[in-house]
KEKE-3310 file (N, C-alpha, C; in steps of 0.2 Angstrom, whole numbers, plus 5000, padded with zeros to 4 digits):
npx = (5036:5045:5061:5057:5044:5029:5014:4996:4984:4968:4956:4941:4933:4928:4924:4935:4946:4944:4946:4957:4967:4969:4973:4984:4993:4993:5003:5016:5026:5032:5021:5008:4991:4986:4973:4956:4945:4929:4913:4901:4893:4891:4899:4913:4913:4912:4926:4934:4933:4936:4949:4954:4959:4961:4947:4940:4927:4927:4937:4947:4948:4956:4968:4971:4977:4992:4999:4999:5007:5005:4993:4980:4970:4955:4941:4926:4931:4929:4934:4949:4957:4955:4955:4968:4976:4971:4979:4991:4996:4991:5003:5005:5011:5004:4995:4986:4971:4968:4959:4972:4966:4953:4954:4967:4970:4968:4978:4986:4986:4987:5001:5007:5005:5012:5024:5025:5023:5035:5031:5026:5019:5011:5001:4991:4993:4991:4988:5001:5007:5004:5002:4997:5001:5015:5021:5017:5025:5037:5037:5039:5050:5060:5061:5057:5044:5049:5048:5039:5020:5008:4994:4982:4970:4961:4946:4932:4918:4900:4886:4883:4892:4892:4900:4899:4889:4892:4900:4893:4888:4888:4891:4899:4909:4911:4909:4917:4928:4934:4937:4941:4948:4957:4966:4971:4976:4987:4995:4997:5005:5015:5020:5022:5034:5034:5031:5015:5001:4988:4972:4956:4941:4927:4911:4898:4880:4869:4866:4848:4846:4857:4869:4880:4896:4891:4899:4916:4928:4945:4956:4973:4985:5001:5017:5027:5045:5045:5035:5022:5010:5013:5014:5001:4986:4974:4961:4950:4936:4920:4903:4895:4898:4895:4906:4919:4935:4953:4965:4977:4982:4996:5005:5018:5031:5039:5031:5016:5006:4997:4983:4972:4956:4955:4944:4947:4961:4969:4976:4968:4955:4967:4969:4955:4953:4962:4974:4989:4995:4988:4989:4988:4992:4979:4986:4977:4973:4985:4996:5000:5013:5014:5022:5029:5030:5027:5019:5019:5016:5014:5021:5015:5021:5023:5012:5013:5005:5009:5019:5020:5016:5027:5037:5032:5035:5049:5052:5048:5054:5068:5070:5070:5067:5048:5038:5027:5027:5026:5027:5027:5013:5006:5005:4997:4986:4984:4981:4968:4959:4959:4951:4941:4934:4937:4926:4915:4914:4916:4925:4941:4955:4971:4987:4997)
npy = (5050:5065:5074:5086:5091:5087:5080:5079:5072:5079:5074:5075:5088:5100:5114:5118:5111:5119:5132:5136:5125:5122:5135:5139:5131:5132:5144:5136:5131:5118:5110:5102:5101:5087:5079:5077:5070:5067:5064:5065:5072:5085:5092:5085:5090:5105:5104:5102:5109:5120:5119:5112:5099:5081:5071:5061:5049:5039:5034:5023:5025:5035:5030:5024:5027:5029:5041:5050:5055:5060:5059:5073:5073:5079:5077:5074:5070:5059:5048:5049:5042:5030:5034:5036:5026:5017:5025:5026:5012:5010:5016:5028:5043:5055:5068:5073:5082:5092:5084:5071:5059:5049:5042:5034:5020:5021:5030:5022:5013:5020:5025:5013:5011:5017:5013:5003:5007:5014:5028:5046:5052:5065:5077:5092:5103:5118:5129:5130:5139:5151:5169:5174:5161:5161:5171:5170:5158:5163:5173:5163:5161:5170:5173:5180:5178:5171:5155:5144:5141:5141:5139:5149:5144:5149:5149:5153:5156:5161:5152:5139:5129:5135:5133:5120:5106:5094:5098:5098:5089:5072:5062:5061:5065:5077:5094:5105:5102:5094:5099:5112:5112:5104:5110:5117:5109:5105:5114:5118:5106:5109:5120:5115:5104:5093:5078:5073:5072:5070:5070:5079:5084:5097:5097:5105:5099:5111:5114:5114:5109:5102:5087:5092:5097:5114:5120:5118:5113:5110:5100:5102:5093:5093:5084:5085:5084:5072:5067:5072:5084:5097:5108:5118:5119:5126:5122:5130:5130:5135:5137:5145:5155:5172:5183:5183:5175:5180:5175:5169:5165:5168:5161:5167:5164:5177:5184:5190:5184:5191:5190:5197:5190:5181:5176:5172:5169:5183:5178:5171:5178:5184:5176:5173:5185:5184:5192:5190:5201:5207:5199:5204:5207:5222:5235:5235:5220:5218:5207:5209:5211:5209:5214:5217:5228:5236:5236:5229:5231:5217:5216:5207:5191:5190:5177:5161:5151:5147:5140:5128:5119:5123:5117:5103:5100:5102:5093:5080:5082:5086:5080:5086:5084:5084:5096:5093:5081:5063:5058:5068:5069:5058:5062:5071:5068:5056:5064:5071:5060:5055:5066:5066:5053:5058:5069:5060:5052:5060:5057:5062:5056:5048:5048:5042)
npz = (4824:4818:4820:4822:4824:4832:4831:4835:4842:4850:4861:4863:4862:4873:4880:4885:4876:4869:4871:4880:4881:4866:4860:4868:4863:4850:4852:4850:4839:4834:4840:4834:4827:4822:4823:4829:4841:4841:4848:4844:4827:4821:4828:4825:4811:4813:4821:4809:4802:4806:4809:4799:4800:4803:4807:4821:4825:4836:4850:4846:4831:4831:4839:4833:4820:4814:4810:4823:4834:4850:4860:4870:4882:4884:4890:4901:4920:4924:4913:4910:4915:4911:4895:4895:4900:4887:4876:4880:4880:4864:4861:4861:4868:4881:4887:4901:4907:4918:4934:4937:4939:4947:4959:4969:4963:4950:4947:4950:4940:4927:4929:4927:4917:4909:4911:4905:4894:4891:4885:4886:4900:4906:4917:4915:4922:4924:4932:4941:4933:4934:4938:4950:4956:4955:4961:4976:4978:4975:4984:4996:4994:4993:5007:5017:5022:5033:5042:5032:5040:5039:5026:5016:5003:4992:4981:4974:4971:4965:4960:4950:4936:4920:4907:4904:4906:4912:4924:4936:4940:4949:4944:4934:4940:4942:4952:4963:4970:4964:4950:4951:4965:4963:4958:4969:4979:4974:4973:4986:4992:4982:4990:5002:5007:5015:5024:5020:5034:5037:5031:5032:5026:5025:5019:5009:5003:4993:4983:4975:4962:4959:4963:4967:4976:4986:4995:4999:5011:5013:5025:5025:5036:5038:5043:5055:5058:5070:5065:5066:5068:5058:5051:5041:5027:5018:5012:5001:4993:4984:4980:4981:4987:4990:4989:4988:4995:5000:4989:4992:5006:5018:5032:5040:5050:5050:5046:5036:5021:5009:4995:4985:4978:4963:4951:4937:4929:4921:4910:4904:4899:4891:4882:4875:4869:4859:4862:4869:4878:4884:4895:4911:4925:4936:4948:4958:4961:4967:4980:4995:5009:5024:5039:5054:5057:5044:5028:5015:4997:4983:4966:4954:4946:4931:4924:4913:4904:4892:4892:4899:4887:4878:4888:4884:4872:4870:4880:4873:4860:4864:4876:4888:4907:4913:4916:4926:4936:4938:4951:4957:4956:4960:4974:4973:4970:4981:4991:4986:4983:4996:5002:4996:5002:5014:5017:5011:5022:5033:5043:5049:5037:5039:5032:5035)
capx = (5037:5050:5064:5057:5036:5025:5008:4994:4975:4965:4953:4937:4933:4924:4928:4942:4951:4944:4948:4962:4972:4972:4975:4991:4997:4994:5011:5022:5027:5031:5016:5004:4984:4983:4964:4952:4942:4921:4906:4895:4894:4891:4906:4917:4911:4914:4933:4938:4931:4939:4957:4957:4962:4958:4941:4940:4923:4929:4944:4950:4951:4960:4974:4974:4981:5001:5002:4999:5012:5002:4987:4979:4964:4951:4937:4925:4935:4928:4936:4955:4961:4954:4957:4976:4977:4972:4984:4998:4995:4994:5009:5006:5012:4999:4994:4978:4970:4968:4963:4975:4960:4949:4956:4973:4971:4968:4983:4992:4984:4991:5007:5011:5004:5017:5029:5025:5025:5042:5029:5026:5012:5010:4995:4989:4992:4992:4988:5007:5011:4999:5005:4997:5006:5021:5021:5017:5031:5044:5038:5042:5058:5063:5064:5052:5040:5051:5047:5031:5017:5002:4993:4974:4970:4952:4943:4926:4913:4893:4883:4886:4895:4890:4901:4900:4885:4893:4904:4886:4885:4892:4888:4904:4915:4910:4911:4922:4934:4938:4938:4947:4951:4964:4975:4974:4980:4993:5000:4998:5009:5021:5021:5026:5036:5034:5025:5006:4999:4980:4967:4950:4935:4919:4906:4890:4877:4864:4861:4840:4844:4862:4872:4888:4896:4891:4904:4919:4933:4950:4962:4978:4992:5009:5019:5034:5052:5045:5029:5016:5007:5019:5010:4995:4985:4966:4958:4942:4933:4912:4901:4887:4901:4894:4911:4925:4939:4957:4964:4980:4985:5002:5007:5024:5035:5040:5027:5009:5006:4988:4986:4966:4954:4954:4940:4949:4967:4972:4978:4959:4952:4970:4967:4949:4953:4970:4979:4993:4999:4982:4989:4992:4985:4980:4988:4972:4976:4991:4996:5000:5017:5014:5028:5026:5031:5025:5013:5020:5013:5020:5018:5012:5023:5018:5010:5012:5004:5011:5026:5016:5017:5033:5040:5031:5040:5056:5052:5047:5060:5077:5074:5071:5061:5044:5036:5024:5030:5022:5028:5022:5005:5004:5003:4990:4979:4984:4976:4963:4956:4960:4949:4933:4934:4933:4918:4908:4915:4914:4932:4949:4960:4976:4991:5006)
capy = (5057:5067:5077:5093:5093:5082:5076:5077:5074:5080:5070:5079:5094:5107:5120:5117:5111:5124:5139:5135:5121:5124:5143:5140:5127:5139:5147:5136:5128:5110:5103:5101:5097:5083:5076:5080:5067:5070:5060:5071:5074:5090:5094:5084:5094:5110:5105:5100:5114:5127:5118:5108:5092:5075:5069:5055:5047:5035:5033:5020:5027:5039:5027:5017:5033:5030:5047:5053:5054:5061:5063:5076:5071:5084:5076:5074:5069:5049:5044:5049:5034:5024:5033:5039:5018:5013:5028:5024:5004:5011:5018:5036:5050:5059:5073:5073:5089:5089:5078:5064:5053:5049:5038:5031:5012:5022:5033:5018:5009:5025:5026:5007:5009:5022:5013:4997:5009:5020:5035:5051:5054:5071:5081:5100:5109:5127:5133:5131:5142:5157:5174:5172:5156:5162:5176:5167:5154:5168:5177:5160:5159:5175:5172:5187:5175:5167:5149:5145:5136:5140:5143:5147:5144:5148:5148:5153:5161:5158:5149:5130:5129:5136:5131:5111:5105:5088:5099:5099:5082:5069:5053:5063:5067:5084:5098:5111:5100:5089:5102:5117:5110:5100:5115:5121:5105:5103:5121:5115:5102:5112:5125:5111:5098:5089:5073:5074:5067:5069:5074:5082:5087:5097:5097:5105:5101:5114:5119:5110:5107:5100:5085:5093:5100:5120:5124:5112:5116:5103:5103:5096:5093:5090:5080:5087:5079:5070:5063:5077:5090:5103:5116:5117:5120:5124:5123:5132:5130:5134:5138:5148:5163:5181:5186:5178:5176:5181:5171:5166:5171:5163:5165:5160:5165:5182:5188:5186:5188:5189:5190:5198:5184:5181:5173:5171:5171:5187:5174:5168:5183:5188:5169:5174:5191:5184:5197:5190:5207:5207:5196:5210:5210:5227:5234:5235:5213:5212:5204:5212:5208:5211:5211:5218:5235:5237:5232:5234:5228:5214:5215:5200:5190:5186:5168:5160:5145:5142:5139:5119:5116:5124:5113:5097:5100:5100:5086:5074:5082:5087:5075:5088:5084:5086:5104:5091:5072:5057:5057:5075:5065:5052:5063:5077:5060:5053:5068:5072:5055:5056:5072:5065:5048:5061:5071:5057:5049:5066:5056:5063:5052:5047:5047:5040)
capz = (4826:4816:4824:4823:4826:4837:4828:4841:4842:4855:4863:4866:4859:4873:4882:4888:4872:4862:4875:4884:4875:4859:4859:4871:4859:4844:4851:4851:4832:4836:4841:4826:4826:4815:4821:4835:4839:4846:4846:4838:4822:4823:4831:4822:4805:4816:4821:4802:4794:4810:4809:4793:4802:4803:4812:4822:4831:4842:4852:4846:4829:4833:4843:4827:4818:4816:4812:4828:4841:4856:4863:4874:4886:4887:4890:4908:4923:4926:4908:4911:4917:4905:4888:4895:4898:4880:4871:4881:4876:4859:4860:4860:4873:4883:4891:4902:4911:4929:4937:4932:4940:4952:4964:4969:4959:4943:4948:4949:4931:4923:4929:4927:4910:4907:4912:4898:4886:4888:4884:4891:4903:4912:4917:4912:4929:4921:4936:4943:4928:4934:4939:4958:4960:4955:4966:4980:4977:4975:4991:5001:4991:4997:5015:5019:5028:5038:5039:5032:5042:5037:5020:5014:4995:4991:4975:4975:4965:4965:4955:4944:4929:4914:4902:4906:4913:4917:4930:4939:4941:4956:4941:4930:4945:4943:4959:4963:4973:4957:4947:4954:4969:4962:4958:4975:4983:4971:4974:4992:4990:4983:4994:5009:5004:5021:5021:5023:5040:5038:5028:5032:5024:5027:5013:5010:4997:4996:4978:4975:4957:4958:4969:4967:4984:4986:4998:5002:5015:5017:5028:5025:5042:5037:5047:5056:5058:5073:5064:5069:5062:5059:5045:5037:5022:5021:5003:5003:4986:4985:4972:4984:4988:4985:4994:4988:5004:4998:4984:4996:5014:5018:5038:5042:5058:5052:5042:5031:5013:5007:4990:4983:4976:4955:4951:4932:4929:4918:4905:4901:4892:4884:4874:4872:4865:4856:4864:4874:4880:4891:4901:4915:4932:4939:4955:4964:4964:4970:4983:5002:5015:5032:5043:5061:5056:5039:5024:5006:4989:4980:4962:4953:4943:4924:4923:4907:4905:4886:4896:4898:4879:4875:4889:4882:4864:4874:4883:4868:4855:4867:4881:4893:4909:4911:4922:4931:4935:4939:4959:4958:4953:4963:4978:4974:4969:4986:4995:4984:4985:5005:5006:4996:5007:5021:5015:5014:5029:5041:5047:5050:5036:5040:5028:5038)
cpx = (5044:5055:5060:5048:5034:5018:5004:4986:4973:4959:4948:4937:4927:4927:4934:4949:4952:4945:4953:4969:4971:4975:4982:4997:4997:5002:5017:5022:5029:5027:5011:4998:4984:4975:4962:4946:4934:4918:4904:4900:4895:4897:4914:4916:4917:4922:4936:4939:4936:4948:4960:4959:4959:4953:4942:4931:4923:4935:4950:4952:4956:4968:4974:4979:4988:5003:5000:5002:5010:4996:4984:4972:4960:4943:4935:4931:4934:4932:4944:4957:4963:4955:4966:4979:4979:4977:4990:5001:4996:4998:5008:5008:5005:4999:4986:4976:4968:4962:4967:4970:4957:4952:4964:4974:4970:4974:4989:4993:4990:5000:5010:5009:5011:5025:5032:5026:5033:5037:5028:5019:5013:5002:4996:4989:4995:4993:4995:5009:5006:5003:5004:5001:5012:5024:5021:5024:5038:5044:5039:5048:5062:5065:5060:5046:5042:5050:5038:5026:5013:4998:4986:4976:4961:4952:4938:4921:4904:4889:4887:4891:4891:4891:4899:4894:4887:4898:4898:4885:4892:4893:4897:4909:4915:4910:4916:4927:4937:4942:4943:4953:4957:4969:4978:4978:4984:4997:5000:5004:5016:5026:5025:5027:5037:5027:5018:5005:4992:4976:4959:4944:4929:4916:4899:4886:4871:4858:4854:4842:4851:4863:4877:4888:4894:4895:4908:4927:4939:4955:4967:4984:4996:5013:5027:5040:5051:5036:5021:5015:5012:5015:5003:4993:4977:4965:4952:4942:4923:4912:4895:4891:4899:4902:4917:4932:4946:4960:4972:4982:4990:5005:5015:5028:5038:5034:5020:5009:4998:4989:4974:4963:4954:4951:4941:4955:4966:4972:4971:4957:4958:4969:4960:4949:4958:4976:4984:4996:4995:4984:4992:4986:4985:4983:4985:4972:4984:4992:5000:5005:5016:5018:5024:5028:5030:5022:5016:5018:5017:5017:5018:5017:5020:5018:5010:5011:5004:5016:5026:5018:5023:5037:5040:5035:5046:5056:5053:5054:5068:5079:5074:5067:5055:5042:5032:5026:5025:5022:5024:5011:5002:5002:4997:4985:4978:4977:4970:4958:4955:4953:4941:4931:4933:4928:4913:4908:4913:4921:4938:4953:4967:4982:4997:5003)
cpy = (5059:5071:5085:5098:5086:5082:5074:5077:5077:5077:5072:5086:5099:5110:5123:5116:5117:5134:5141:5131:5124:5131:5143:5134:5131:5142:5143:5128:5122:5106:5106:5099:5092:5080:5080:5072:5068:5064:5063:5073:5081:5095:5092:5089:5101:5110:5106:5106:5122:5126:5114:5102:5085:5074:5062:5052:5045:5036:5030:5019:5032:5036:5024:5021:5034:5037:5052:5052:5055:5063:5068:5077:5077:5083:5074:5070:5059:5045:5045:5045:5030:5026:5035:5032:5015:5019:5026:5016:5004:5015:5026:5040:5052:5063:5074:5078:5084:5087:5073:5060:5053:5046:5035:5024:5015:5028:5027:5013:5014:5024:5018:5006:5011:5018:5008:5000:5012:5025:5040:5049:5060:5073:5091:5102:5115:5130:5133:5136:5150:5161:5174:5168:5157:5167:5174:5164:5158:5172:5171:5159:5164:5175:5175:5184:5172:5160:5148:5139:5135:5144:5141:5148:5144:5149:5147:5157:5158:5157:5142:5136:5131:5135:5125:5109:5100:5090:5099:5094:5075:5063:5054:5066:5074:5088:5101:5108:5095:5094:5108:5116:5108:5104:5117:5117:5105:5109:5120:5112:5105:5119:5119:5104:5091:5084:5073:5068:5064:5073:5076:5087:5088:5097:5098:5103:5104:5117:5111:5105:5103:5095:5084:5096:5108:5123:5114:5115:5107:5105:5099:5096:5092:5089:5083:5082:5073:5066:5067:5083:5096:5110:5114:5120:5119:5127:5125:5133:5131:5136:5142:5156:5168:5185:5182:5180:5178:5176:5164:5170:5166:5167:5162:5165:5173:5188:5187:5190:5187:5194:5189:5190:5188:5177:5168:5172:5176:5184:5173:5174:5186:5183:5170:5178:5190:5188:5192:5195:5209:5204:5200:5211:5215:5226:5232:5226:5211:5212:5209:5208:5212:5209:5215:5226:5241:5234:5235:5228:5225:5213:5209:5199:5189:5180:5168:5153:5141:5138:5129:5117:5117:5120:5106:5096:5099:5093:5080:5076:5085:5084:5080:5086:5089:5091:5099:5082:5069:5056:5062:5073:5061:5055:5069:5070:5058:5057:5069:5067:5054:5061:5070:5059:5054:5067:5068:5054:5054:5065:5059:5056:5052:5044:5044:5036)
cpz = (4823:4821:4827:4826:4828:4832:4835:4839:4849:4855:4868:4865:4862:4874:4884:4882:4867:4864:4880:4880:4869:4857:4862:4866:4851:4845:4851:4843:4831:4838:4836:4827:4822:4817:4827:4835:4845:4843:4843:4833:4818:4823:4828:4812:4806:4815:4813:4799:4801:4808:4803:4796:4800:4808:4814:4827:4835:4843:4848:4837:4828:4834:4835:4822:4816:4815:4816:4832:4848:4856:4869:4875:4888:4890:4899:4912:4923:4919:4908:4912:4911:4897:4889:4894:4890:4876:4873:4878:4869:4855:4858:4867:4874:4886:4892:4907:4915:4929:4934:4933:4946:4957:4962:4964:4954:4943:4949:4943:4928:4923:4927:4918:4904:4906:4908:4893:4886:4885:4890:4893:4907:4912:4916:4918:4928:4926:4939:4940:4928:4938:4948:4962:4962:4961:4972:4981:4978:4983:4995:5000:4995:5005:5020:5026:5035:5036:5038:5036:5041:5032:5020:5007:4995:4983:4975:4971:4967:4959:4952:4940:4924:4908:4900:4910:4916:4922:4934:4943:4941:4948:4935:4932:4944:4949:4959:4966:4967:4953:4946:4959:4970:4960:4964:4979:4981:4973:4982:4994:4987:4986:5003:5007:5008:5019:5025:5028:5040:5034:5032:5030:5024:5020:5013:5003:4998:4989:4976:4969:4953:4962:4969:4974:4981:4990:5001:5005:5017:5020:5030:5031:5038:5043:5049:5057:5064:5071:5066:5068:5065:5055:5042:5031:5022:5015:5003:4995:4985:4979:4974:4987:4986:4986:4994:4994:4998:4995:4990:5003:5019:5024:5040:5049:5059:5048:5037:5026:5012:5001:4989:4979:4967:4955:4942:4931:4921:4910:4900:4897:4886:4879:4872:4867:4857:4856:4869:4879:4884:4895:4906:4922:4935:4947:4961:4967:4965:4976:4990:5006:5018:5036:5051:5061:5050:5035:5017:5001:4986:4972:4957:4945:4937:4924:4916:4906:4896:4887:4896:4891:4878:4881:4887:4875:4867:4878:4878:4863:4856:4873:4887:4899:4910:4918:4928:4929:4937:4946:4960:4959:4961:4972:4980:4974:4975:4990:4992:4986:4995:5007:5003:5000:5014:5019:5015:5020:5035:5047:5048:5044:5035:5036:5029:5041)
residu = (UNK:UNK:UNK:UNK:UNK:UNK:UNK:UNK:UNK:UNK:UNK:UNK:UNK:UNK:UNK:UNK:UNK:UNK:UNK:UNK:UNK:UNK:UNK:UNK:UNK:UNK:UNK:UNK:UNK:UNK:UNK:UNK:UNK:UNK:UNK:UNK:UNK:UNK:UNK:UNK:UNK:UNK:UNK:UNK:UNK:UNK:UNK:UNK:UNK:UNK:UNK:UNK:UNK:UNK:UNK:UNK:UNK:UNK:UNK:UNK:UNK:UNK:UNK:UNK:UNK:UNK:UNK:UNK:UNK:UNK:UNK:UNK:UNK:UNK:UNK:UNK:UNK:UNK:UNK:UNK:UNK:UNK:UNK:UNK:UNK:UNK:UNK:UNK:UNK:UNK:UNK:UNK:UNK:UNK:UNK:UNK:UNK:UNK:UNK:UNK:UNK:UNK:UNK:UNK:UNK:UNK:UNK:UNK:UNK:UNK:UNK:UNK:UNK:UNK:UNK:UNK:UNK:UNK:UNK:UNK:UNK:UNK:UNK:UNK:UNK:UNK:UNK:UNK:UNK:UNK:UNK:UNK:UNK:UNK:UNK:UNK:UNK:UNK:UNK:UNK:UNK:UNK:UNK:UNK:UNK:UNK:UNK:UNK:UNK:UNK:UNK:UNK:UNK:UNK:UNK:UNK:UNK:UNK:UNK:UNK:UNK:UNK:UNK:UNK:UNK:UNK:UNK:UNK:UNK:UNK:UNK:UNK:UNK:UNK:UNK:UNK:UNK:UNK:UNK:UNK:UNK:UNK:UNK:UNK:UNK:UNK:UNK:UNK:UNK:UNK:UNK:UNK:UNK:UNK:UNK:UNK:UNK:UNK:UNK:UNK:UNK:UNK:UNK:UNK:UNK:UNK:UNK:UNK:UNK:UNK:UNK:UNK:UNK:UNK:UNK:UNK:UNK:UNK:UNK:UNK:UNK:UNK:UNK:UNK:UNK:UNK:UNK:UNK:UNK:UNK:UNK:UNK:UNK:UNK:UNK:UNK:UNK:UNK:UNK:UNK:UNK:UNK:UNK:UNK:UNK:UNK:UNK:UNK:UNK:UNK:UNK:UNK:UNK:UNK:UNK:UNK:UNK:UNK:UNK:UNK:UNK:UNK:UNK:UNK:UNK:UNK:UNK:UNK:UNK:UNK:UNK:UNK:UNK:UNK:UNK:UNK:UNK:UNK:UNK:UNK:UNK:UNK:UNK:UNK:UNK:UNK:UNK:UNK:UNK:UNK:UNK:UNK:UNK:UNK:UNK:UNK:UNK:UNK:UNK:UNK:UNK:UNK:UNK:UNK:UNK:UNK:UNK:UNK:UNK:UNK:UNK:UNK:UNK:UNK:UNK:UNK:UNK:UNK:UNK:UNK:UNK:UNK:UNK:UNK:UNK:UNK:UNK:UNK:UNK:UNK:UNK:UNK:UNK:UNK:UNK:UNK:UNK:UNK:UNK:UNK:UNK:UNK:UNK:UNK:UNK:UNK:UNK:UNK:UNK:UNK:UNK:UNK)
# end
């Protein structure tokens, strides 16, 4: 790696890398395609001839690569662990979209791997870098709510996936609570920095022709100064909603905020269209404070989720830190794993 550009493959080439990453890493001039690597044949043709780069079919060319400095994990959720392991072993930096992984001993492989190598590892949580988040975050910054105790996060739409059929399917850690869910908790987490006391999650499966969840509801306590459930945090994510519920609705001691549903952040069709200047959410979604004597509109900050990339250049070539750490990690994994153990359990799990 030179002083002044990063050399990266990506590692999986669907929709995700070809509709979101890559076009947000397009803006920023120090990080550099040099391969892509796909099983198919097909696909590997398609990338070369779309970016001019290097093809790779297995992994494991790809790590043998010396001119590659990082990789970027885009591939189903159950493989995370295990190719962020072997890049880090051979000696590259990584970056691997959300999830960082399925369970806490592969949230603990990763980070001890990280720690043999001296490489980076973070995850893709764009979603902190979203216009609703932000907005949010700023109205409890403000004071406006008072103290905060209790927040809903929903995310929901109807119907599977369409892009991805292996989000359909339980065998590829597919469902809505892996796959979305995990922003919500994370934004959970950073909404109450109090230590989590318990988790619990309902779960339904209802569609005939999938055995992903169709509606999944968790709810996180947080534990106050005296070890007892102080605030909350209730993640609603399905996939059977005609009627999506408000995107967030945050009550705290002097006031609520509720904040309309987006089904898509803004962001997504301006990388579609290659317009960045799209990224503009109408008034009709912004977000609503409710005080005891008034209701006024808050309007929505600008999310920019290139913000990821052009922090990761500054992280790898001026040493700055990174937007999402590795402790940051270790506790959205904690709970997430905590909320599918109670889904299939039907138990209350206990985190203290």
């Amino acid at each position: 790696m030179n002083t002044h550009t990063v050399n990266f493959a990506i590692i999986g080439y669907g929709s995700a890398a070809q509709t979101i990453h890559l076009p947000l890493i397009a803006f920023e001039p120090r990080l550099h395609l040099h391969g892509v690597m796909a099983r198919s044949a097909q696909t590997r043709e398609f990338a070369k001839s779309k970016h001019d780069c290097a093809v790779y079919p297995t992994l494991d060319e790809s790590l043998n690569d010396p001119q590659i400095d990082l990789v970027i994990v885009t591939t189903p959720h159950d493989s995370h662990a295990s190719i962020a392991v072997a890049a880090l072993e051979a000696g590259k930096h990584v970056v691997v979209d959300k999830p960082m992984c399925l369970n806490t001993h592969e949230c603990e492989r990763m980070i001890e791997a990280q720690k043999h190598s001296g490489k980076l590892l973070t995850v893709f949580h764009n979603a902190r870098l979203s216009g609703d988040f932000l907005t949010l975050q700023s109205v409890i910054a403000s004071g406006q709510l008072g103290a905060l105790k209790w927040l809903e996060l929903s995310w929901n739409r109807h119907g599977l996936s369409k892009r991805s059929a292996w989000r359909n399917l339980a065998s590829t850690s597919g469902g809505r609570l892996i796959d979305l869910g995990v922003h919500l908790i994370d934004q959970a987490l950073l909404a109450f920095p109090q230590k989590v006391a318990s988790v619990y999650t309902r779960m339904n499966r209802d569609w005939p022709d999938a055995d992903v969840e169709s509606a999944c509801t968790v709810t996180i306590a947080f534990a106050d100064e005296r070890g007892r459930g102080g605030c909350t945090a209730i993640i609603d994510v399905g996939s059977m909603t005609r009627y999506p519920k408000p995107k967030y609705i945050a009550v705290g001691t002097n006031a609520t905020w509720s904040k309309p549903p987006n089904l898509w952040d803004p962001q997504e069709p301006a990388l579609a269209e290659q317009d960045y200047a799209k990224n503009i959410e109408a008034e009709d979604a912004y977000g609503t404070l409710i005080t005891e004597t008034a209701a006024s509109k808050t309007p929505t900050i600008l999310g920019d989720w290139r913000r990821f990339y052009s922090n990761l250049a500054d992280v790898l070539l001026e040493g700055a830190a990174p937007i999402v750490t590795l402790g940051q990690m270790q506790r959205v994994i904690a709970v997430m794993a905590a909320a599918i153990e109670s889904g299939k359990s039907g138990d209350v799990v206990s985190l203290v």
